[in-house]
C-alpha positions, -999 to +999 in steps of 0.1 A: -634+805-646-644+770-637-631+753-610-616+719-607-640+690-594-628+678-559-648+646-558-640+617-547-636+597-584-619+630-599-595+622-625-602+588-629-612+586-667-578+567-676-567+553-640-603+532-643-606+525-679-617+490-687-597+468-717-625+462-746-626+429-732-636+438-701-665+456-701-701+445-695-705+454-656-706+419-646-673+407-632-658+372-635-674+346-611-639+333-602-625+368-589-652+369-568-653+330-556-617+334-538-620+330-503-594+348-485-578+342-457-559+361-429-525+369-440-530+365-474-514+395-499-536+413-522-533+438-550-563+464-548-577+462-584-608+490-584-637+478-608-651+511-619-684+493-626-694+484-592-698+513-566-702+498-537-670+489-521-645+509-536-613+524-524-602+556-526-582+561-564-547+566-545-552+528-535-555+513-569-526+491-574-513+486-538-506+458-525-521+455-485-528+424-462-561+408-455-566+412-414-603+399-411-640+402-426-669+429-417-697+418-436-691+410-472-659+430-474-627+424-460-605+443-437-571+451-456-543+468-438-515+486-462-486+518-455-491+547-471-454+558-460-450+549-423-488+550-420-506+520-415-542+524-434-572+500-431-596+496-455-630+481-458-627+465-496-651+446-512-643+418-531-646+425-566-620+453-557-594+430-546-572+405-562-547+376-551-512+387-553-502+360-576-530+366-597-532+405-603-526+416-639 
């Protein structure tokens, strides 16, 4: 008997797949280009393509708040429940609220 994997991108294959469209590894220039600001909303949008950066699957589709900058990613704070989380998300993993599709 094998057992299940317990990584940390298990079951993925269809929460991360790409439209046609999409794919190529590169990632538009004007996702990327958005400065954000503190206070702004933004819908966590995981690129499968680009490791570094990336939330945990259980984030993908939340919506948090941007609370500041540590490096090149930004600090976004979100409840899981009546848990506050903060996580370190890169860019290319994050969209503006108004644009997320």
């Amino acid at each position: 008997m094998v057992k299940a994997p317990k990584g940390y991108r298990h079951r993925t294959r269809k929460l991360f797949k790409k439209d046609i469209r999409e794919r190529g590894g590169v990632p538009s220039l004007s996702l990327l280009m958005i400065k954000y600001n503190v206070g702004d909303k933004v819908m966590i949008y995981i690129n499968p393509s680009i490791h570094k950066g990336m939330p945990h699957r259980r984030f993908h589709g939340r919506t948090g708040v941007i609370v500041g900058r540590r490096g090149r990613a930004y600090i976004v704070e979100l409840y899981e429940g009546s848990v506050k989380r903060t996580l370190f998300v890169r860019p290319e993993h994050i969209r503006p609220l108004t644009v997320a599709a």
